[in-house]
VMD Tcl script that draws the C-alpha trace (Angstrom):
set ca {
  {0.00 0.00 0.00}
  {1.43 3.22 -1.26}
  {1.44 6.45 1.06}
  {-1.94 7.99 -0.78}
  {-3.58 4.98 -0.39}
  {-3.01 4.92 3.00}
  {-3.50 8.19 3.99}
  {-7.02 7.56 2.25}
  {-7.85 4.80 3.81}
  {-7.06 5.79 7.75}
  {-9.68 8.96 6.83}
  {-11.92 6.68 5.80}
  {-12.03 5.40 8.53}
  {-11.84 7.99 10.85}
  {-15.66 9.18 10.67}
  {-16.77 5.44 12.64}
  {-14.49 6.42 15.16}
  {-16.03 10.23 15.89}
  {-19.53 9.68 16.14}
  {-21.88 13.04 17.33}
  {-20.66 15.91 17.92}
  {-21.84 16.25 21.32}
  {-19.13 14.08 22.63}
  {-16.59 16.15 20.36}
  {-14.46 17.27 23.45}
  {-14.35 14.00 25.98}
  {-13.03 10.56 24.79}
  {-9.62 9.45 23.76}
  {-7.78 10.86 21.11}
  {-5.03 8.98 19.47}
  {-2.15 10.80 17.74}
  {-0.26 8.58 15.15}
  {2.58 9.81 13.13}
  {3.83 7.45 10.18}
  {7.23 8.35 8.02}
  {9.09 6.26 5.91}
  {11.73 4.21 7.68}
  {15.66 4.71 6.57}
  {16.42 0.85 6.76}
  {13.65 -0.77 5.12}
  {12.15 2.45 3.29}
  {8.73 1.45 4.07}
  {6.25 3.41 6.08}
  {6.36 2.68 9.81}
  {5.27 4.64 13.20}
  {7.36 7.01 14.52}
  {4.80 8.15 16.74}
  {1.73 7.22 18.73}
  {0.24 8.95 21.80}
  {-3.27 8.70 23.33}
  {-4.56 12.10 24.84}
  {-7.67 11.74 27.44}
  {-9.66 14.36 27.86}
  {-12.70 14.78 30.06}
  {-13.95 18.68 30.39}
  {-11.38 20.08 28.31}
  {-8.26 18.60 30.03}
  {-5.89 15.88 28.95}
  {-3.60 13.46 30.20}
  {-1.49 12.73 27.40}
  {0.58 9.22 27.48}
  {3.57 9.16 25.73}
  {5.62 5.79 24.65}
  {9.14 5.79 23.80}
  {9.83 3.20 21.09}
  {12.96 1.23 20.14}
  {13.97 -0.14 16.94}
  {15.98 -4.06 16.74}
  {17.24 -4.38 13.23}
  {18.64 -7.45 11.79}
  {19.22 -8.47 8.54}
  {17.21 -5.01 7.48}
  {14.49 -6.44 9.21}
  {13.12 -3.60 11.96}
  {11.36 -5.10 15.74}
  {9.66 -2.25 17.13}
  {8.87 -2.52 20.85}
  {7.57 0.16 23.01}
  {7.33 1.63 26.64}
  {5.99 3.71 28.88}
  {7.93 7.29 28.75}
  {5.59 10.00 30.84}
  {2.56 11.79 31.28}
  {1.39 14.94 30.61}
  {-1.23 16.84 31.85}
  {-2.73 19.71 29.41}
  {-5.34 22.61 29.67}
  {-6.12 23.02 26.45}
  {-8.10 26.50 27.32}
  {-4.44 28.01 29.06}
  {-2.32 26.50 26.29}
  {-0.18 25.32 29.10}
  {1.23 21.63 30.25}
  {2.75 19.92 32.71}
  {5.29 16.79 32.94}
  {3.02 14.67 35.89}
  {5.71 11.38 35.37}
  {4.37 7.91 35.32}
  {3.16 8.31 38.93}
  {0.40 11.30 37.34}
  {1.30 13.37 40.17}
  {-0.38 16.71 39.08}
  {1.55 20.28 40.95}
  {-0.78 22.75 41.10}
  {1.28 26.88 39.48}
  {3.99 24.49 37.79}
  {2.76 24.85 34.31}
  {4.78 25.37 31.08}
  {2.91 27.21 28.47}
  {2.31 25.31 25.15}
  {5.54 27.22 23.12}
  {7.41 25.09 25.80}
  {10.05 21.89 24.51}
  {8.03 18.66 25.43}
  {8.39 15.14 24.31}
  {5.26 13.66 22.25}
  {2.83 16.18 20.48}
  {4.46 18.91 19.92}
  {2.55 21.78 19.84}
  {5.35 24.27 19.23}
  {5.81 22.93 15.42}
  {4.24 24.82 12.68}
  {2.81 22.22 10.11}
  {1.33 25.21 8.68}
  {3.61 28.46 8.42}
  {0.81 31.56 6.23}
  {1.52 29.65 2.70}
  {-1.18 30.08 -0.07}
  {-3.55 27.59 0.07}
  {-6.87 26.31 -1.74}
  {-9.44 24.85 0.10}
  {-12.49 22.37 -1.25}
  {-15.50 21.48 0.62}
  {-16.18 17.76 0.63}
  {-17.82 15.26 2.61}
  {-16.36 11.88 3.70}
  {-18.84 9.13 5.26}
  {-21.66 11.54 4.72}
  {-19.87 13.97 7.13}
  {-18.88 17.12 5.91}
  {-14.93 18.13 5.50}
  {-12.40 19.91 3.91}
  {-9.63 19.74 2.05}
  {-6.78 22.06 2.52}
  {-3.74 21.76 0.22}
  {-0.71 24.56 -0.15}
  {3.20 23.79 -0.48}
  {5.57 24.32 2.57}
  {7.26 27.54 2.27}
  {11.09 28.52 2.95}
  {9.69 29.42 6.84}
  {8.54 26.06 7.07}
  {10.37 22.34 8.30}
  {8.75 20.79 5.42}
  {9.80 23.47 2.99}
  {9.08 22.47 -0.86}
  {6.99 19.83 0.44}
  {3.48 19.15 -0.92}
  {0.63 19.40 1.93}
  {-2.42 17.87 2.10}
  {-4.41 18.60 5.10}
  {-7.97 17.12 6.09}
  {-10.23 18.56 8.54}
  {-13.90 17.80 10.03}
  {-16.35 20.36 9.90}
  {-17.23 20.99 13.53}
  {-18.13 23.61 16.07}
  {-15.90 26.36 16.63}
  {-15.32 25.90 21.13}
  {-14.05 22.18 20.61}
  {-10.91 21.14 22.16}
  {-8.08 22.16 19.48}
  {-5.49 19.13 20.19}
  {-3.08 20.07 16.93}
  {-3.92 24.71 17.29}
  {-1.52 25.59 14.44}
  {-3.48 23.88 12.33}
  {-6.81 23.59 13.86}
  {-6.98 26.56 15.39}
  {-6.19 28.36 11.67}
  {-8.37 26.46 9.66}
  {-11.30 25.80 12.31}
  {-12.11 22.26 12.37}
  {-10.97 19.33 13.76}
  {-7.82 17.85 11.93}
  {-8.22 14.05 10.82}
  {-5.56 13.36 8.38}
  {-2.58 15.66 7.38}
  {0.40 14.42 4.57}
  {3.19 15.90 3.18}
  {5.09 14.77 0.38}
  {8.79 16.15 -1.60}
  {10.47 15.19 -4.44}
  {12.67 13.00 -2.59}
  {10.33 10.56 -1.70}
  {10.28 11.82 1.92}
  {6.58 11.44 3.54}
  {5.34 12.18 6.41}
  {1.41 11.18 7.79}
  {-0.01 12.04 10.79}
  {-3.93 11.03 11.48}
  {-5.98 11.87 14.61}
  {-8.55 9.30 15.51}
  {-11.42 10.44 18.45}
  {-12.72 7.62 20.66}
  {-15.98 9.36 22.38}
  {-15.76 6.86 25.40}
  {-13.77 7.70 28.45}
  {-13.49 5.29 31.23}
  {-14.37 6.67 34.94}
  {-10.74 5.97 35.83}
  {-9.43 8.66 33.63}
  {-12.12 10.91 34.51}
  {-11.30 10.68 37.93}
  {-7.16 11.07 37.59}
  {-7.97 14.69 35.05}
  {-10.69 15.92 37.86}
  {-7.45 15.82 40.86}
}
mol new
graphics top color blue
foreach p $ca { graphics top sphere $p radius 0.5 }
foreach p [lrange $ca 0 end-1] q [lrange $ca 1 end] { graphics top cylinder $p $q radius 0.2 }
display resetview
């Protein structure tokens, strides 16, 4: 499966996974960045998080992976790194370890170095862009496409950014992107003439168990 196809088909499936808008905000939300691998030059994960939010505040858990290659074959295995705890109203976040011990005025605001989602990076940087309406699922969208500029990390690179149409107030969990196009992001790629690719996809899960309710209300 080629990087197109596979960026189609995660959005594809994405609209199962957010189902009614009234639940837009709580649930899980799982961050998943793909890019090609070096060794075996196939797409892999280089990055998957799960953010819990419940009333507009998130624990984010963040695995560290590790890569075992032999014979150009890759083993992934992962762990347990940290947790985070975000407001996403304050734009701010704290490092709560693996023990989720929450310090109340100890709060780093979102432009901040962190491990996991980085919400300093600028996937989008004020290029010229066109923008479609479209529906996927029955469920409106749109389609956002522009070319990274010389300001940007993915400068010459071919963007392709997919958003749900939703209300205005929800929870923002990618803002440079979200916050500038107003919706909720579901699929972003970006392609050069290199080969390089990047994918990132944001699923929402609208259930939240009563455990994780209870560690983001301390």
């Amino acid at each position: 499966m080629n990087t197109i196809q596979l960026f189609l088909s995660l959005i594809l499936f994405f609209p199962l996974l957010a189902k009614g808008q009234q639940k837009a905000d709580n649930g899980v939300f799982v961050y998943t960045v793909w890019n090609k691998h070096t060794v075996t030059g196939k797409m892999s994960v280089l990055l998957r998080d799960s953010i819990f939010v419940y009333n507009r505040i998130g624990i984010e858990k963040v695995m560290k992976s590790e890569d075992l290659i032999v014979d150009n074959r890759v083993t992934t295995s992962y762990s347990l790194e940290t947790y985070y705890r975000i407001n996403f109203d304050k734009h701010q976040f704290q490092d709560i370890g693996k023990d989720l011990v929450y310090k109340k005025e100890a709060d780093l605001p979102f432009t901040a170095p962190k491990m996991g989602l980085n919400f300093r990076r600028k996937l989008y940087n004020g290029e010229k862009y066109t923008a479609t309406d479209t529906t996927i699922n029955h469920k409106p969208c749109k389609v956002i496409r522009y070319v990274g500029n010389s300001n940007s990390s993915l400068k010459g690179a071919r963007i392709t950014v997919v958003l749900s149409d939703v209300n205005s107030k929800v929870v923002h969990i990618i803002p440079n992107l979200e916050d500038t196009f107003n919706g909720r992001l579901i699929g972003f790629e970006a392609t050069d003439d290199k080969d390089g690719r990047i994918v990132i996809v944001l699923e929402h899960i609208p259930q939240l168990s009563n455990y994780w309710k209870k560690v983001i209300s301390q």
